[in-house]
ROKOLRO-541176 format. One record per residue (C-alpha): residue number from 1; residue in three letters; x, z, y. Coordinates in steps of 0.25 Angstrom, whole numbers, plus 5000, padded with zeros to 4 digits. Last residue first. Layout:
NUM/Ala/X/Z/Y;
...
END
This chain:
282/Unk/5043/5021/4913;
281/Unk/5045/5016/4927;
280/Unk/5047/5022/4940;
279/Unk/5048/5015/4954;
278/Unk/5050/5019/4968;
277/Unk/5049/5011/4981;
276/Unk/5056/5010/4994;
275/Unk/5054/4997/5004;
274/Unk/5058/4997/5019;
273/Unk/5056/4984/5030;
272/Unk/5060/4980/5040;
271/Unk/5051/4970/5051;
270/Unk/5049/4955/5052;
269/Unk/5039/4952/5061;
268/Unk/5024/4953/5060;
267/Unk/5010/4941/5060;
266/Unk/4997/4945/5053;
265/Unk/4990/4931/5051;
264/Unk/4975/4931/5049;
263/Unk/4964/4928/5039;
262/Unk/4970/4921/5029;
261/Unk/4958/4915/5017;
260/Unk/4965/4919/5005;
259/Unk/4953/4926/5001;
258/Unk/4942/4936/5000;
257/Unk/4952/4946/5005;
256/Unk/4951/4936/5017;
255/Unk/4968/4936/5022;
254/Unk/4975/4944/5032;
253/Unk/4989/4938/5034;
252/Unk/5003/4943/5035;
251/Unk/5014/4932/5026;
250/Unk/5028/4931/5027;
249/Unk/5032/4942/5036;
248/Unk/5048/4946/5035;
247/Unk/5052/4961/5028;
246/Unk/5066/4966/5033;
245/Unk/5075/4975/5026;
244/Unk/5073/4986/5014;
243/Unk/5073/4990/5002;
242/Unk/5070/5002/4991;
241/Unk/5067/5005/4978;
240/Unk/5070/5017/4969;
239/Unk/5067/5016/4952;
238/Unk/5064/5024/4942;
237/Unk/5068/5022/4928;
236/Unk/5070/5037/4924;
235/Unk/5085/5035/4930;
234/Unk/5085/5030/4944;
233/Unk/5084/5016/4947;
232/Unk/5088/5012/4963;
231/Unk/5083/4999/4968;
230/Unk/5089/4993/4981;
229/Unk/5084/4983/4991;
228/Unk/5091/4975/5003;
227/Unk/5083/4965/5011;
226/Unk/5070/4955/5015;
225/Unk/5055/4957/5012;
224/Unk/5047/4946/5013;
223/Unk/5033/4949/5017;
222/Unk/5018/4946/5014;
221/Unk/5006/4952/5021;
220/Unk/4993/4952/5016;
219/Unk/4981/4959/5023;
218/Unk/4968/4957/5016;
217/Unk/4953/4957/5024;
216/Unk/4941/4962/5019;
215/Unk/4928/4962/5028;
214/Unk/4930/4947/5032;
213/Unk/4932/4945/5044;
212/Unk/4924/4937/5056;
211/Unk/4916/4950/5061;
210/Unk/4931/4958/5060;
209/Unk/4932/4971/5056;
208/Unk/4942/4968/5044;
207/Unk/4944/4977/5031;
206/Unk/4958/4975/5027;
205/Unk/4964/4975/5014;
204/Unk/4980/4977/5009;
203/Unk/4993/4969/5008;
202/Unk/5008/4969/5009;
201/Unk/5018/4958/5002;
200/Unk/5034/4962/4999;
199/Unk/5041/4947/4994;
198/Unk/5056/4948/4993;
197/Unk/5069/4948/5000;
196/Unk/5085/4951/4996;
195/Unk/5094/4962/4992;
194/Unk/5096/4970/4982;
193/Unk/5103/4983/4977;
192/Unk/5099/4988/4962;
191/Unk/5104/5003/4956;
190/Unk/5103/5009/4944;
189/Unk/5107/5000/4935;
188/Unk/5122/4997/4943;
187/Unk/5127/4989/4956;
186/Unk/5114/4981/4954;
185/Unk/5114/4971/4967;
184/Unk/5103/4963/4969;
183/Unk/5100/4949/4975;
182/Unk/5086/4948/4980;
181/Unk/5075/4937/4979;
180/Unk/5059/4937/4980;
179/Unk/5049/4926/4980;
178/Unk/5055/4925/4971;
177/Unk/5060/4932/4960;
176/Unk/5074/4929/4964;
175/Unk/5085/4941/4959;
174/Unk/5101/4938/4961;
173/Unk/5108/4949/4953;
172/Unk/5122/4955/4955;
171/Unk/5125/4966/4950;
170/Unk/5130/4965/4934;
169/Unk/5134/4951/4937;
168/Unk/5125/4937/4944;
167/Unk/5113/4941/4938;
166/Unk/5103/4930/4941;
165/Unk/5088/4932/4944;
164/Unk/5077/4921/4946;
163/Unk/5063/4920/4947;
162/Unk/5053/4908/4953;
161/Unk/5040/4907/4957;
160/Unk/5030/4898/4958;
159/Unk/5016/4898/4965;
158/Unk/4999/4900/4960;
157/Unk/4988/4904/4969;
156/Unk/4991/4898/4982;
155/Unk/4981/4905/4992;
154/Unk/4981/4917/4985;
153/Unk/4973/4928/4993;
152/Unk/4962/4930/4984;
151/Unk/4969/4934/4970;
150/Unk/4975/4925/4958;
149/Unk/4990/4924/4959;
148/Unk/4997/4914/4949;
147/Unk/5012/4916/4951;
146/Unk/5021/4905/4945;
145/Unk/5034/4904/4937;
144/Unk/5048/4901/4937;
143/Unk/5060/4911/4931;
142/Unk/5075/4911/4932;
141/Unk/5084/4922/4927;
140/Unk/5098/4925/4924;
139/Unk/5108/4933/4921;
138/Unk/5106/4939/4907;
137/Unk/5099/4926/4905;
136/Unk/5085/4920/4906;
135/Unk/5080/4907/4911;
134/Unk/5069/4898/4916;
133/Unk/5060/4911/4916;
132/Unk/5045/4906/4915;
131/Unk/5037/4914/4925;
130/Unk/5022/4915/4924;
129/Unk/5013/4924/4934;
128/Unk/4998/4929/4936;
127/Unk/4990/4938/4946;
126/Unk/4979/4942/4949;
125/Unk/4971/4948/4961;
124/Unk/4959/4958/4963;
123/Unk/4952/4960/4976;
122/Unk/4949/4973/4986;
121/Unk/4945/4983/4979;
120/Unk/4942/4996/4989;
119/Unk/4944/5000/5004;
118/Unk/4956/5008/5002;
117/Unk/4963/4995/4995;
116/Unk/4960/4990/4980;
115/Unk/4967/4977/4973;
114/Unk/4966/4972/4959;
113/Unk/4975/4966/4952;
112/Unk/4978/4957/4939;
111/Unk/4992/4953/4936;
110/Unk/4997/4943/4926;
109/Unk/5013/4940/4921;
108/Unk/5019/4929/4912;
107/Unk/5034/4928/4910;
106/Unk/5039/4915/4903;
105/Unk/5050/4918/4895;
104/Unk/5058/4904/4889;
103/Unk/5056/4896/4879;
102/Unk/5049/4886/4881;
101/Unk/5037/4897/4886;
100/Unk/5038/4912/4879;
99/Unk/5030/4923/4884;
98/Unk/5033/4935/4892;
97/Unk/5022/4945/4898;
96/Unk/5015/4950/4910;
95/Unk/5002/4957/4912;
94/Unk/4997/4966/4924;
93/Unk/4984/4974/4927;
92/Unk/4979/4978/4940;
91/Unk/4980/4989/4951;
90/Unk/4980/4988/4967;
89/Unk/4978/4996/4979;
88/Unk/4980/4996/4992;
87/Unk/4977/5007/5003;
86/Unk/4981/5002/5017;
85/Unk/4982/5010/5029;
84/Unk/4982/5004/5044;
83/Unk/4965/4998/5043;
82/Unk/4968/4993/5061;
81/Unk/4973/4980/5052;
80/Unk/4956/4977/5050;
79/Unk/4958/4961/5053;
78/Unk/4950/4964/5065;
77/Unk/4950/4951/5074;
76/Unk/4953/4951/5088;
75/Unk/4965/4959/5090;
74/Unk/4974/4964/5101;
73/Unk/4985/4976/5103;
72/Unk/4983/4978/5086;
71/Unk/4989/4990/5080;
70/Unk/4991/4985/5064;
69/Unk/4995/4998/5056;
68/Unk/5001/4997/5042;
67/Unk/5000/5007/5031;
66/Unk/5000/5002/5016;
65/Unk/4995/5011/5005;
64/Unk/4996/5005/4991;
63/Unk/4993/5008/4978;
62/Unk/4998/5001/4965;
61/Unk/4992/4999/4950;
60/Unk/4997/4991/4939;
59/Unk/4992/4990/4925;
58/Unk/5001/4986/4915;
57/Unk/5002/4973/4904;
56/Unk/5018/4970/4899;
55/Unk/5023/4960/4890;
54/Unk/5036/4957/4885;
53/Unk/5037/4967/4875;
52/Unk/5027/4977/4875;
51/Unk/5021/4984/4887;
50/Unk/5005/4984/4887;
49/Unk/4999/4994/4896;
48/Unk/5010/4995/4907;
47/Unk/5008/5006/4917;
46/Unk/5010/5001/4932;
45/Unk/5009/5009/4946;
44/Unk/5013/5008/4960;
43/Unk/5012/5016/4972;
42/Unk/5013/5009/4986;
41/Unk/5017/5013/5001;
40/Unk/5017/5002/5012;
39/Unk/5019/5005/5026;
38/Unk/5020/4998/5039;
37/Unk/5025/5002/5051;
36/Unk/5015/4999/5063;
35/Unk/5010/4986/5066;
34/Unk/5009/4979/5082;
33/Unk/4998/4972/5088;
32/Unk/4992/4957/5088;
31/Unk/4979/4951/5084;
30/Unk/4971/4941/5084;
29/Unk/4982/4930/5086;
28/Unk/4976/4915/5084;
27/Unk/4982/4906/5074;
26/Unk/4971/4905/5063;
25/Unk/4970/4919/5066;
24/Unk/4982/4927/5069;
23/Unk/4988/4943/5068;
22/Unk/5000/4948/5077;
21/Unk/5009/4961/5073;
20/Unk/5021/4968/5080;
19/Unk/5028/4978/5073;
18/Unk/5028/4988/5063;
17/Unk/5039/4994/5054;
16/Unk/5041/4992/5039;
15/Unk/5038/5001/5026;
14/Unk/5040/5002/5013;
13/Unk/5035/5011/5001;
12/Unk/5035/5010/4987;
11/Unk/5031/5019/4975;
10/Unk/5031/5014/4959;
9/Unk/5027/5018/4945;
8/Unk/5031/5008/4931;
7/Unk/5023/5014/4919;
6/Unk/5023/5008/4905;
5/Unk/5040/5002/4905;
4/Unk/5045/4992/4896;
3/Unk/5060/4994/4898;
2/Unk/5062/5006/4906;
1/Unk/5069/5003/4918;
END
């Protein structure tokens, strides 16, 4: 990959089938049914305005249309699911940089966004992050730091994290930016297997019908996605992506877009899952 790069373009898609669904209030079911195959395509794009050094402003911009259908046998409250396609938008600004602190690199990073969706804005977010790596060498890493997030849906503003890579030999490399973790594979530069489990998060707006409900609604589901993965680079620094195995529920709510007020819990089984992506950089 080029070293400093202005313009960084990207393309993914993944999909996992249906199944059965049930949503609760405060405990109570208000709806049951079953989901179709759900669908997520995105576009990506960044252009670096400043790139010199250690320190790095861009613009980002993403599109993305998700398609998920909610066919409900019973239902007492209208949380808007009958809405199946999703248009989501979102573009900002983003900083980072690498300073000095006794003696060793401390990375600092800041990211304001703001979110669109087919029925216009929606809310803004930020978001800020400092790590100080505990240790650098040609083999190993380690890094702490926290992640401040500013937005409506944040009930815990501010939590740790932690990094840390080793190279065991020219293959071999253990990789934990948690909350992700892997073990790859490199049998050469072109070429990168993995294995292991990471964070993947889906959202998008609602509009409820419901006399009780707020107008705007947000769904927000968040998954740990669990198996093989392989990178191919291709000369012209472009990049294919692709993995697979089974995605587990951790969190499936509908939340007050005016808050962090929960709403309702959306409740699904484990299910497969696919991923492929393209990315070029220059």
């Amino acid at each position: 990959m080029p070293m400093n790069p202005r313009w960084t373009f990207g393309a993914d898609f993944s999909i996992r089938p249906g199944g059965n669904y049930d949503i609760k209030k405060d405990g109570e079911m208000v709806e049951c049914g079953t989901t179709g195959a759900f669908s997520k395509a995105g576009l990506r794009a960044s252009y670096a305005i400043v790139s010199k050094g250690a320190t790095r402003v861009q613009v980002n911009a993403r599109y993305t249309h998700i398609y998920q259908a909610f066919d409900s046998q019973t239902k007492t409250v209208d949380y808007g699911l009958q809405e199946h396609s999703h248009h989501y938008m979102t573009g900002g600004l983003m900083g980072m940089t690498r300073l000095k602190l006794w003696d060793k690199s401390l990375m600092v990073m800041a990211l304001v966004n703001a979110d669109f969706s087919n029925h216009g804005y929606e809310r803004w977010s930020a978001m800020g992050t400092a790590m100080l790596m505990l240790k650098q060498s040609r083999e190993t890493q380690l890094g702490v730091g926290f992640i401040c997030l500013i937005n409506t849906f944040s009930r815990v503003p501010i939590f740790p994290f932690a990094t840390y890579r080793h190279q065991f030999d020219a293959y071999w490399t253990l990789n934990l930016n948690l909350p992700r973790f892997q073990m790859e594979y490199r049998p050469n530069k072109s070429i990168l297997w993995s294995l292991g489990a990471g964070i993947d998060a889906d959202s998008y707006y609602l509009r409820t019908a419901g006399d009780n409900l707020p107008g705007k609604v947000r769904y927000s589901r968040t998954n740990i996605n669990m198996g093989p993965g392989f990178e191919y680079t291709l000369p012209g620094h472009l990049k294919l992506i692709a993995d697979a195995g089974v995605q587990v529920v951790m969190t499936n709510r509908i939340y007050n877009s005016g808050s962090s007020r929960r709403l309702a819990t959306i409740h699904e089984k484990a299910a497969p899952y696919l991923h492929i992506g393209i990315q070029k950089q220059f």
